[in-house]
N, C-alpha and C positions, 0 to 999 in steps of 0.2 A: 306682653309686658305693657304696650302701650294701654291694653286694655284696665290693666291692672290699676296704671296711674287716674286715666280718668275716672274709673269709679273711686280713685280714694279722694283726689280734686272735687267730684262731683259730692260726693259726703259731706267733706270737709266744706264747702260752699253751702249745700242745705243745711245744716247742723250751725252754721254764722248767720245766715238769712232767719232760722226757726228761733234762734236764741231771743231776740229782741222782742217776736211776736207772743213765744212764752212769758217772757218778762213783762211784759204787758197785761198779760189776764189777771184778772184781779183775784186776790186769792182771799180766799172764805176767813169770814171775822174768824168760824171753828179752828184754823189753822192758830191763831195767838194762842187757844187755850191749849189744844195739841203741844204746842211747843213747850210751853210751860209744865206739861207734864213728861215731859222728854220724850216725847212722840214724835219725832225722833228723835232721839239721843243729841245732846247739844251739840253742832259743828260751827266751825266759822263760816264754813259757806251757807251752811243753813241759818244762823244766825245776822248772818248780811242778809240774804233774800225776804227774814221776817223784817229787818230793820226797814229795807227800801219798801216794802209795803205796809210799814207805819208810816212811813214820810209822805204816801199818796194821801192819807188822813188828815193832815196839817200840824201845823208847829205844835213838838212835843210842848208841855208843862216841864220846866226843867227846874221848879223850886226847892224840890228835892233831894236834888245832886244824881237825879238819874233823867233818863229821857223817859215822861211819863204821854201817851198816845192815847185821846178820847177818842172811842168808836164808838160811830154811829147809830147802834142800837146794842143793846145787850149781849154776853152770849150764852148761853142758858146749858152747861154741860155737867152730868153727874150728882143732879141736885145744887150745884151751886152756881152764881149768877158773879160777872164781871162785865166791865165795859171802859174797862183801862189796861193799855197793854204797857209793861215796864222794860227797858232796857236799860242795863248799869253794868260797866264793864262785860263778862263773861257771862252776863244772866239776863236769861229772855224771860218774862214772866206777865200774871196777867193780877193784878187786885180784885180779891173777889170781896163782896159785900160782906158786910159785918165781921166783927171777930171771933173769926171761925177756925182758926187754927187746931184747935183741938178736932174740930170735926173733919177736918180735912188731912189731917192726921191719920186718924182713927181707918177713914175712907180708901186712902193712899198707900196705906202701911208704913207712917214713919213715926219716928222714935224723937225721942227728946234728944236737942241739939247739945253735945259736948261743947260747941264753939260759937262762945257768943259774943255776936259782933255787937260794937258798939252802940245801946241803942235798942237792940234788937232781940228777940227772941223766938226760939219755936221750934219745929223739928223738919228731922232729915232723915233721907234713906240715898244711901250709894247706889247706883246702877249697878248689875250686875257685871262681870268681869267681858262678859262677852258684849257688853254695850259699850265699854268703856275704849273706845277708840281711840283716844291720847294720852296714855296711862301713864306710857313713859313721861308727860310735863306736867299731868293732873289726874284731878277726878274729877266725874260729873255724879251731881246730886241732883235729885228733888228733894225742894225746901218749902215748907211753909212757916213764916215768919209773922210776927206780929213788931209792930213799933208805936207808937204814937206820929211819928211822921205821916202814915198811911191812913189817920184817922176815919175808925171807923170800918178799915175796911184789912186785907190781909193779904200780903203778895203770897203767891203759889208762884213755884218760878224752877227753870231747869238752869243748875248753875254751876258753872266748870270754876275751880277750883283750883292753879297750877301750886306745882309743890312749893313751892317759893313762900307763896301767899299764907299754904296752910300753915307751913314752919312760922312764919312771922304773926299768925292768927294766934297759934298755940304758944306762942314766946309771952304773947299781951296778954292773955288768957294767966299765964301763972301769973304773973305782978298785981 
């Protein structure tokens, strides 16, 4: 038994010692656009670890009303180019150059948006039912959106959606 405890102490001490030096490695610009396309599927924890690795980039732009994060050099995936990572509420996402929604649409598989937010427009596709890990308090989408805010350019973004939000999206939506 005593054996037992030390390997679980001895775990549980490497696995707190490793944590910090993981958190440390810097993680590839490719990860903002991954995430933006739900690779993987939106989480909160995953959604904090992108966030704390925009913060090692420097102070978001936040004229927006979202935390917008200039990277460094480009990042060149799937034919389309970004070099701004977006966080707003529940959506990790990256601006890709020009207005390309329809193409990134077309690219993606999504459909024209029933719910348009104020502002905004473009399309969307739900995750399938087995990616949707918090079903029970939302949905996650890929969205590609146009605005004039984003001049010029077009969030792609992986965006959880709790029911609440949708009920009150769709309440604005009929008026």
């Amino acid at each position: 038994m005593k054996k037992v405890s030390l390997y679980l102490v001895s775990g549980l001490l490497l696995s707190i010692l490793a944590f910090p030096a993981l958190a440390d490695k810097k993680m590839p610009a490719s990860s903002f656009f991954d995430a933006a396309i739900c690779k993987p599927p939106y989480s909160s924890r995953h959604a904090l670890d992108m966030y704390k690795a925009a913060e090692k980039l420097g102070k978001p732009d936040q004229s927006s009303g979202a935390a917008v994060y200039h990277l460094p050099a480009p990042i060149k995936k799937d034919g389309f180019v970004a070099q701004d990572v977006l966080f707003a509420g529940s959506t990790i996402g990256v601006l890709v150059e020009g207005n390309v929604a329809e193409k990134l649409a077309k690219h993606y598989k999504l459909v024209p948006q029933d719910i348009n937010i104020i502002n905004m427009s473009g399309f969307a596709r739900q995750l399938p039912d087995a990616q949707q890990e918090m079903k029970e308090l939302g949905l996650i989408s890929l969205v590609a959106l146009k605005s004039s805010a984003f001049k010029d350019k077009t969030l792609l973004a992986c965006q959880f959606v709790s029911n609440e939000d949708r009920k009150n999206m769709e309440l604005l939506n009929e008026n």
